[in-house]
C-alpha positions in Angstrom: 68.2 -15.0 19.6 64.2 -16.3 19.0 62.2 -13.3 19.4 58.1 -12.9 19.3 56.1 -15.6 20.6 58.6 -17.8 21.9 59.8 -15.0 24.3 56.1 -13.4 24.9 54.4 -16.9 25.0 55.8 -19.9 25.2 58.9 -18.6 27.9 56.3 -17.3 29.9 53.9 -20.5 30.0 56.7 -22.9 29.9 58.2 -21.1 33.3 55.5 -21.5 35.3 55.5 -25.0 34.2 58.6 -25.4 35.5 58.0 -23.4 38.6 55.2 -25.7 39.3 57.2 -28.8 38.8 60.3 -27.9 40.1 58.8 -27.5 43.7 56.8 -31.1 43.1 53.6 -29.8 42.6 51.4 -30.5 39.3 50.1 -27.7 37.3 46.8 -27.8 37.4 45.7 -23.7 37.7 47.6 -20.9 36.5 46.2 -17.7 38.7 48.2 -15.1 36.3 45.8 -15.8 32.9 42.5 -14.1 33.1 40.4 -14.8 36.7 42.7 -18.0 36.8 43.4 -20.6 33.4 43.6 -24.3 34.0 46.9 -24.4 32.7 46.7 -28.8 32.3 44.3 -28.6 29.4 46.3 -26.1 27.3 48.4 -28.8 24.8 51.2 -26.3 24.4 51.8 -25.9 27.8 53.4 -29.4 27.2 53.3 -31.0 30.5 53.6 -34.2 29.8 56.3 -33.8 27.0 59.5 -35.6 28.1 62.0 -33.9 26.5 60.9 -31.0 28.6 61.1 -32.7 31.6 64.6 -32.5 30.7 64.7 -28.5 31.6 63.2 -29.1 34.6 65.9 -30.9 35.9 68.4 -28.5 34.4 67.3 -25.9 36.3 65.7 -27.5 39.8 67.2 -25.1 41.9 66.4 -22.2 39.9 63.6 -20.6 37.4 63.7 -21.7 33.6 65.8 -19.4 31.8 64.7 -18.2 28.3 68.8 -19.4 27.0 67.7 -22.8 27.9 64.3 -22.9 26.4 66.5 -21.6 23.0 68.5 -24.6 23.5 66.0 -26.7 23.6 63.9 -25.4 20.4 67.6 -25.8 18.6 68.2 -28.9 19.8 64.7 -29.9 18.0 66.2 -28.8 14.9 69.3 -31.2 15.2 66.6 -33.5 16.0 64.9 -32.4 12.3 67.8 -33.3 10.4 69.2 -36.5 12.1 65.8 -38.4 11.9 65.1 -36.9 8.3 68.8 -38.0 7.2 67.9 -41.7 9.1 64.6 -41.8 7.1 66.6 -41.2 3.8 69.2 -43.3 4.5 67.3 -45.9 5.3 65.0 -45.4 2.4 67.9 -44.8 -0.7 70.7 -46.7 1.5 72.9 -44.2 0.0 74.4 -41.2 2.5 74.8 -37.9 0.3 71.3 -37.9 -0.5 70.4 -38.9 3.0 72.6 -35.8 4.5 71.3 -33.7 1.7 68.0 -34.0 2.8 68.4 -33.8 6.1 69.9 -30.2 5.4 67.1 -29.3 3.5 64.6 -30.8 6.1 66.4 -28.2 9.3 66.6 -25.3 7.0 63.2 -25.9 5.2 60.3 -23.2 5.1 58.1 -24.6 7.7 60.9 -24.6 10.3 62.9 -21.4 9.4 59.6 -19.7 9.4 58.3 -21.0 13.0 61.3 -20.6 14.9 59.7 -18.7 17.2 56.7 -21.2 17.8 58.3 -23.8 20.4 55.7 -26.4 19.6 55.7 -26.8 15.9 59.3 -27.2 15.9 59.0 -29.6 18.5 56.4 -31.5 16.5 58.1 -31.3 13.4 61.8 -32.5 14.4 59.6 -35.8 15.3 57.7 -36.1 12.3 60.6 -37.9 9.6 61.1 -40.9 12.7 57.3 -41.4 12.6 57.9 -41.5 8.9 60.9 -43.9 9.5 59.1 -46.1 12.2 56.2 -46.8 10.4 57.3 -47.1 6.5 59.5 -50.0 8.2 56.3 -51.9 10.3 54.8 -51.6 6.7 57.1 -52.8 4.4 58.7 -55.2 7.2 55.9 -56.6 8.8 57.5 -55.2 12.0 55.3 -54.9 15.0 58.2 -53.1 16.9 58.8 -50.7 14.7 54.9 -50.2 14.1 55.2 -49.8 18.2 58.2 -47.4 18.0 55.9 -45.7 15.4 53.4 -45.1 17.8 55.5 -43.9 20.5 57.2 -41.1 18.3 53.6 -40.2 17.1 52.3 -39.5 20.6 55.7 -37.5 21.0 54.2 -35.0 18.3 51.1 -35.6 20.2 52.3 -34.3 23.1 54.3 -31.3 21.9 50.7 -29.6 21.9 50.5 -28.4 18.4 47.6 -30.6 17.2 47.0 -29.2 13.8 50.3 -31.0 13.1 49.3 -34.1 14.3 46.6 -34.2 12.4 48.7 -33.1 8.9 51.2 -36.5 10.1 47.8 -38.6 10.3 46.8 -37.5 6.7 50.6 -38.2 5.2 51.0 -41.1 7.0 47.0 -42.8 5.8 47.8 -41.2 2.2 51.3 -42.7 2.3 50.1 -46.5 3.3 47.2 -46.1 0.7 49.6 -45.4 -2.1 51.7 -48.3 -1.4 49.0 -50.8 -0.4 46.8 -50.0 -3.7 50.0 -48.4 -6.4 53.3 -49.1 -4.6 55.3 -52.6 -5.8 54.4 -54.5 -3.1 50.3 -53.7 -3.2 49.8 -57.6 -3.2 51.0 -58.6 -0.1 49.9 -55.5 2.2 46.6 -56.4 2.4 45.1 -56.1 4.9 48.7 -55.5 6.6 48.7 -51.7 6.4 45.5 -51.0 7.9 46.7 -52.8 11.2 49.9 -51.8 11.0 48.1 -47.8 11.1 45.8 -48.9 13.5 48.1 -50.0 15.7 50.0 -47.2 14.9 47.0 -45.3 16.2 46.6 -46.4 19.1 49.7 -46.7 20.3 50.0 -42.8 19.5 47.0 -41.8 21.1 47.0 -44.2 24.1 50.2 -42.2 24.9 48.7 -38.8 24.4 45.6 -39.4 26.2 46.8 -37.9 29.3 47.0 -34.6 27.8 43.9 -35.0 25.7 41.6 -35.9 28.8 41.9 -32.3 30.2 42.0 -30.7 26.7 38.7 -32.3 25.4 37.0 -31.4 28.9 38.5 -28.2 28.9 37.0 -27.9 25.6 33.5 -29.1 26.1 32.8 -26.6 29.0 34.3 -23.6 26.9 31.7 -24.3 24.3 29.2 -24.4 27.0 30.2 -21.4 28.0 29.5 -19.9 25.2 26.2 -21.2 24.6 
């Protein structure tokens, strides 16, 4: 049903993942890319999402099949649109807009254009609870939500796509800003919503760090390489 790179990248990538994981060993080295690939620093081989470990135990006793790593990219839509319709509704208190946009969100270009990337869709059915999370710490003065915040963010973070993390950084630093110096309550956010990001921050990347360890070394000696 999801054609291109979700069955010639992602399916392959994500299966010896699984195969790795399924008979308890870590992927660390992937012997089928080039003269050998080490498979933990690529983000979008997503071993350390949880939602993934998911189709691992689906399938222990057998290889990943590509109908359950459709599944699982749908299911992220459902995902899109129930956490963009608990953002509205929490932010109009009123339900027909709420489901509205969460229609709009699933069906929306971004998505209906990448079905066949696995990762973005991954990162973007988490992005409205970030949204959620955090615009609730702010307003709120709410440290667990600011916490819950943070978790969702280093979801996106470890879905592997990290050009989306870094678009839900900007909204979310571009967001606070417009409240704390234009939005009603600008007088009492100060300097609230600059710990309330931070923490936010941190939280986010503390989580993600085990995946961005091996990518940043990974990284390093590649450019080496080259020089």
């Amino acid at each position: 049903m999801i054609p291109w790179d979700a069955a010639d990248f992602f399916y392959p990538l994500l299966g010896f993942v699984h195969e790795e994981l399924r008979h308890f060993r870590m992927p660390l080295w992937s012997p089928y890319v080039f003269a050998g690939y080490p498979v933990i620093a690529d983000p979008e081989a997503q071993i350390f999402y949880p939602v993934n470990w998911l189709m691992t135990l689906a399938r222990l006793f057998h290889p990943l099949s590509f109908k359950l790593l459709e599944i699982q990219i749908v299911l992220h839509y459902f995902l899109a649109g129930l956490s963009m319709y608990w953002l509205m509704k929490d932010w109009t208190k009123k339900q027909l807009p709420a489901l509205t946009a969460g229609v709009i969100y699933m069906f929306s270009g971004p998505l209906a254009t990448h079905a066949q990337h696995q990762s973005i869709v991954n990162a973007l059915g988490w992005w409205p609870l970030v949204f959620l999370f955090a615009r609730r710490a702010l307003h709120g003065r709410n440290w667990r939500a600011a916490g819950w915040a943070g978790g969702a963010f280093g979801m996106v973070c470890l879905t592997g796509h990290y050009q989306h993390v870094v678009y839900l950084a900007l909204l979310l630093f571009l967001y606070f800003v417009y409240e704390a110096c234009f939005g009603p309550d600008r007088r009492v956010l100060w300097p609230h919503w600059m710990l309330v990001l931070g923490f936010i921050a941190v939280c986010g990347a503390g989580i993600a760090m085990v995946q961005l360890i091996p990518t940043a070394e990974l990284s390093a000696i590649s450019r080496s390489e080259e020089h």
